[in-house]
C-alpha positions in Angstrom: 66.3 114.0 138.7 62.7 113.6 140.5 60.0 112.7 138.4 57.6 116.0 138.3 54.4 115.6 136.8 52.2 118.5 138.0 53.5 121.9 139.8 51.5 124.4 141.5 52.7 128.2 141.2 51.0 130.8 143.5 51.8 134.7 144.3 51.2 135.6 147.7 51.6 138.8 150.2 52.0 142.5 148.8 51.7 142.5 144.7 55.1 143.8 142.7 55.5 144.5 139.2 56.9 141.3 137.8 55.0 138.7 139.5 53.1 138.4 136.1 56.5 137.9 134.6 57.5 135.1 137.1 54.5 133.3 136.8 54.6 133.2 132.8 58.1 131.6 133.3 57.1 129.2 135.4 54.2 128.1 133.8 56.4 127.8 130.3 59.2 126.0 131.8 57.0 123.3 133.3 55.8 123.2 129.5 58.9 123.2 127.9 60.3 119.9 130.7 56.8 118.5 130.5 55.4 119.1 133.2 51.6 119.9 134.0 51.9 123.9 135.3 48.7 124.6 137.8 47.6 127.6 139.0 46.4 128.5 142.4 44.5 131.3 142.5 44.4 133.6 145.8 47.7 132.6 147.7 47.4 130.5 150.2 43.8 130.8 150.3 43.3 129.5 146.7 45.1 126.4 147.8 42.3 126.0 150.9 39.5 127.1 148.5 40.6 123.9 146.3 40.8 127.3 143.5 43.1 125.5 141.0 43.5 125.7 137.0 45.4 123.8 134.5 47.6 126.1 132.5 48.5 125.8 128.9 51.4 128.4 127.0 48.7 130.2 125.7 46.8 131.2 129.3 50.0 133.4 130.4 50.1 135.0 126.6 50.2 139.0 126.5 51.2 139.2 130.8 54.7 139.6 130.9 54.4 143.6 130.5 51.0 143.8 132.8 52.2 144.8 136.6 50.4 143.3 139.7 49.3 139.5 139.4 46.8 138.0 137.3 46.7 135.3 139.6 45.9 137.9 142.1 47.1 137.6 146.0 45.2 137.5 149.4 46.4 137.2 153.2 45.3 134.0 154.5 44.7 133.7 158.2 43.6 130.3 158.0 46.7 129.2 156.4 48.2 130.6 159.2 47.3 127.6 161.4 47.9 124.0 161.5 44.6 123.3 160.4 44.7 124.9 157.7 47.7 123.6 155.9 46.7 120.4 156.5 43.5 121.5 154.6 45.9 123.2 152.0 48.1 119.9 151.6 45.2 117.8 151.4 44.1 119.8 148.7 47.8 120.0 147.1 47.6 115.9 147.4 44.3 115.2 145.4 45.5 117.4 142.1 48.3 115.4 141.9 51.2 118.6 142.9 54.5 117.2 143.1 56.0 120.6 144.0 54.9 124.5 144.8 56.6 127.4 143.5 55.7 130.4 146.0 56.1 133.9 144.3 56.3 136.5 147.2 58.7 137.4 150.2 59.2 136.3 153.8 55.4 136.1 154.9 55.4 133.7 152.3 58.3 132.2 152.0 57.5 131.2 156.0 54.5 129.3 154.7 55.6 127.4 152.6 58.7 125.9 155.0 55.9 125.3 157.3 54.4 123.5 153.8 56.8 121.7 153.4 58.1 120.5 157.0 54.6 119.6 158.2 53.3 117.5 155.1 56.4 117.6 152.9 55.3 119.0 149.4 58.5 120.8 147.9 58.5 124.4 147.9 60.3 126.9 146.1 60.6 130.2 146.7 61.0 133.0 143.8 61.5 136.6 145.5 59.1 139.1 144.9 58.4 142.7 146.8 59.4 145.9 145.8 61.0 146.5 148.8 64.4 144.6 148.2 64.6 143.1 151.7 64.6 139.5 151.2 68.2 137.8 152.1 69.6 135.6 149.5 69.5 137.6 145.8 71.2 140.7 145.1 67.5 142.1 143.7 63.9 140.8 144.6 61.4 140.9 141.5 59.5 144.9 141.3 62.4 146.5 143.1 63.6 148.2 140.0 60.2 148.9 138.6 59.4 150.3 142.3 62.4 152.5 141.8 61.8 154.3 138.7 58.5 155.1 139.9 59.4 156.7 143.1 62.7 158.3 141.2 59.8 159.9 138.3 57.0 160.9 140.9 60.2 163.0 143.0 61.6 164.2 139.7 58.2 166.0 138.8 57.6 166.9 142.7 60.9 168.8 142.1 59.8 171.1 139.6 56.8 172.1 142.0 59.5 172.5 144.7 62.0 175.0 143.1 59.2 177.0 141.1 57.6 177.9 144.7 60.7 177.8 146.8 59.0 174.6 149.4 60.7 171.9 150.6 58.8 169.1 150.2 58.9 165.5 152.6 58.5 162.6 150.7 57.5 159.4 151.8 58.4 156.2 150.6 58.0 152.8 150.9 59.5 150.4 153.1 58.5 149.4 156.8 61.6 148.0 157.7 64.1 148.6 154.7 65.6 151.7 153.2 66.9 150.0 150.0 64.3 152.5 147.7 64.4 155.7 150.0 68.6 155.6 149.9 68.5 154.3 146.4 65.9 156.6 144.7 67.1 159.7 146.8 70.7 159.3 145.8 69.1 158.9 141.7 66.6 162.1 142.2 69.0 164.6 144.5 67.4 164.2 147.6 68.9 167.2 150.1 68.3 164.4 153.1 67.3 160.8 153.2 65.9 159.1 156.5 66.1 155.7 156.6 65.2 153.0 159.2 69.3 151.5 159.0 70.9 154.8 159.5 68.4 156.8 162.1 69.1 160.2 162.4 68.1 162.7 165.0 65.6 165.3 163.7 68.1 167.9 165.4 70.6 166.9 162.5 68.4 167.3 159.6 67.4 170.8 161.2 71.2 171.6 160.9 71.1 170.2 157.0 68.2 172.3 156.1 70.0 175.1 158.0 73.2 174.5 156.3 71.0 174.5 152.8 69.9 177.6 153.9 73.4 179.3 153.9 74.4 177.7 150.7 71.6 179.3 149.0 69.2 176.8 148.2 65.5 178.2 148.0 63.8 174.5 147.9 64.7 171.0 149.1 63.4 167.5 149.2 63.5 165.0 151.7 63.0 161.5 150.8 61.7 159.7 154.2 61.6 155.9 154.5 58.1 155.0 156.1 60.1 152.7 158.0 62.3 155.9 159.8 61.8 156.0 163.2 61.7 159.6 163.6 58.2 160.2 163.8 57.0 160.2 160.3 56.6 162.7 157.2 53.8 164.8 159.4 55.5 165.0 162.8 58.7 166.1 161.0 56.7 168.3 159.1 55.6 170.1 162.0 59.5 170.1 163.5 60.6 172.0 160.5 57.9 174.2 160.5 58.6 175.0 164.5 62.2 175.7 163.8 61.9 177.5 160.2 58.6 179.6 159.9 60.0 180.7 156.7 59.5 177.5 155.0 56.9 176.5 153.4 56.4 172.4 154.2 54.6 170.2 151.7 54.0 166.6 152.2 53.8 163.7 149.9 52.8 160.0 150.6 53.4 157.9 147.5 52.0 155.2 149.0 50.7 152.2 146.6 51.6 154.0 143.1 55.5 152.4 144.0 53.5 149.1 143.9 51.7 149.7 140.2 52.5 150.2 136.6 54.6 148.0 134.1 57.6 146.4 135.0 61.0 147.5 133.6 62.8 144.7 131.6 65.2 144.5 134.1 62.0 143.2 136.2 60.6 141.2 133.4 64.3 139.5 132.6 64.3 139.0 136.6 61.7 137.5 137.1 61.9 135.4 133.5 65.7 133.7 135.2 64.0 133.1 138.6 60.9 131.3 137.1 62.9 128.8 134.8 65.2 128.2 138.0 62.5 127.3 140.0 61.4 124.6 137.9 64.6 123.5 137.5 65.3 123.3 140.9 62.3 121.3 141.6 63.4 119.2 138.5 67.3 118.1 140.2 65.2 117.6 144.0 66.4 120.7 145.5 63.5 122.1 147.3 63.2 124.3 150.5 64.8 127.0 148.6 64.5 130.2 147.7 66.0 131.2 144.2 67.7 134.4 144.0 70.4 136.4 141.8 74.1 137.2 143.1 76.3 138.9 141.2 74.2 138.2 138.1 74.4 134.0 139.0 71.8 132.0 140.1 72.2 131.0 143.9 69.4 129.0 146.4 69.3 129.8 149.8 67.6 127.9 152.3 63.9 129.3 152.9 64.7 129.4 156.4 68.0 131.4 156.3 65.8 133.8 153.9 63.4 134.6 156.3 65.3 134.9 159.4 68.2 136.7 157.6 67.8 140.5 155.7 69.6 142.5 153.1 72.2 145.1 154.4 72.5 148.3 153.4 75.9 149.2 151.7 78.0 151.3 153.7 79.1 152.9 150.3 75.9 154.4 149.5 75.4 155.5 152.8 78.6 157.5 151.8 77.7 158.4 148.5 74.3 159.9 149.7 76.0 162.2 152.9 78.6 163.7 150.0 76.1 164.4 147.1 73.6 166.1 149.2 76.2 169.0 150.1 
């Protein structure tokens, strides 16, 4: 086993529920093999700032349940360069890090392979963004949490719906990934879901919300992937409109609530399993990795085959949505 005595953890990119979680693992497993846990506040930019801290078990008390991260996160472009990871290293070098865990999902996980490769400081990555994208674990840290958000908000925008007879478009986060539109659509009875993986023309969800119309349904929703290609929630707002003048057409953006609140313990266990494997991974040598969960086992995939690879959508879903929705 390598020798650690001091590990940096940092959260970087978009926050998820979780990350709190994640980092209160890591920061007790480092305890619990003896290792010094260091926190670097900022991402990538906390590492350039020379923003460090010591960590003890009691300065990650009473965050496991808190969403966001304490540690907070911040898009670096200097980080982005050369320069600046040499700066970052440097930095890394003179408190002593013998390894980086990097909480956060491709953007991330690409800086620190580039870490790693240029001035070789071990990396690992633990996966966290709500929107379930990142190749390698069945789950990324905040997805869940992001989930039961989206499937609530829709669940009380459906009693607004049937008790005025609208259809409502709702959309949803993620840019290039469908995983909570398809998932949380199937969970709250979506009539249609538009997702970036399965495009469909706006001339076939005119012929749904026609067909909807003959079975006798007086309200609909339409959960819409911001990552759908068909215009967005307001330009297929004012297709439905064009085509039924009867309807009445709300939109909703949910926007950054998905990102927010408390995670679920399936989160907080999550991210708990990925912190302690971190370490441990760091602990055997294994580094330029990404720790991740399949079929409820621990598995490392390369950082670069994480970033250059993405989740697929299950063809079963797909499936399960187009029959449910009748």
């Amino acid at each position: 086993m390598a020798e650690l005595k001091k590990v940096g953890v940092l959260t970087s990119g978009g926050d998820a529920p979780g990350m709190n979680a994640a980092i209160r693992s890591v920061v007790r497993s480092c305890i619990f093999y003896g290792i010094e846990p260091v926190a670097i506040h900022e991402g990538y930019k906390g590492l350039i700032d020379n923003d460090l801290e010591i960590m003890n078990a009691r300065s990650v008390a009473n965050i496991i349940n808190q969403g966001g991260t304490f540690l907070k996160s911040a898009r670096c472009q200097e980080f982005r360069t050369p320069e600046g990871r040499a700066a970052a290293y440097e930095n890394a070098k003179a408190a002593g890090l013998d390894g980086l865990v990097v909480i956060g999902g491709d953007g991330s996980f690409t800086g620190a392979m580039l870490l790693e490769k240029e001035h070789g400081l071990p990396c690992i990555g633990v996966p966290g963004t709500i929107d379930n994208d990142i190749f390698g674990t069945d789950f990324t840290i905040g997805y869940d949490t992001a989930l039961n958000t989206v499937v609530e908000a829709i669940d009380k925008i459906r009693d607004t719906a049937t008790s005025h007879n609208r259809l409502f478009l709702i959309e949803v986060m993620g840019r290039d990934a469908g995983f909570i539109a398809l998932n949380a659509g199937i969970a709250a009875g979506a009539e249609e879901i538009l997702i970036p993986e399965d495009q469909k023309p706006i001339d076939q969800l005119m012929d749904s919300l026609e067909n909807s119309g003959r079975a006798g349904k007086t309200s609909s929703i339409v959960v819409v992937s911001e990552g759908d290609k068909s215009g967005g929630v307001f330009e297929l707002s004012r297709a439905v409109e064009e085509n039924f003048p009867a309807y009445e057409v709300k939109v909703t953006v949910l926007g950054h609530i998905q990102r927010g609140g408390k995670p679920s313990c399936y989160d907080r266990v999550l991210a708990s399993r990925l912190g302690v494997a971190s370490v441990e991974a760091l602990r055997d040598g294994i580094s330029g990795v990404m720790v991740g969960v399949r079929d409820q086992k621990i598995v490392q995939t390369p950082l670069e085959e994480a970033i250059s690879k993405h989740n697929a959508i299950d063809s079963n879903l797909l499936k399960v949505a187009d029959i449910v929705t009748v």
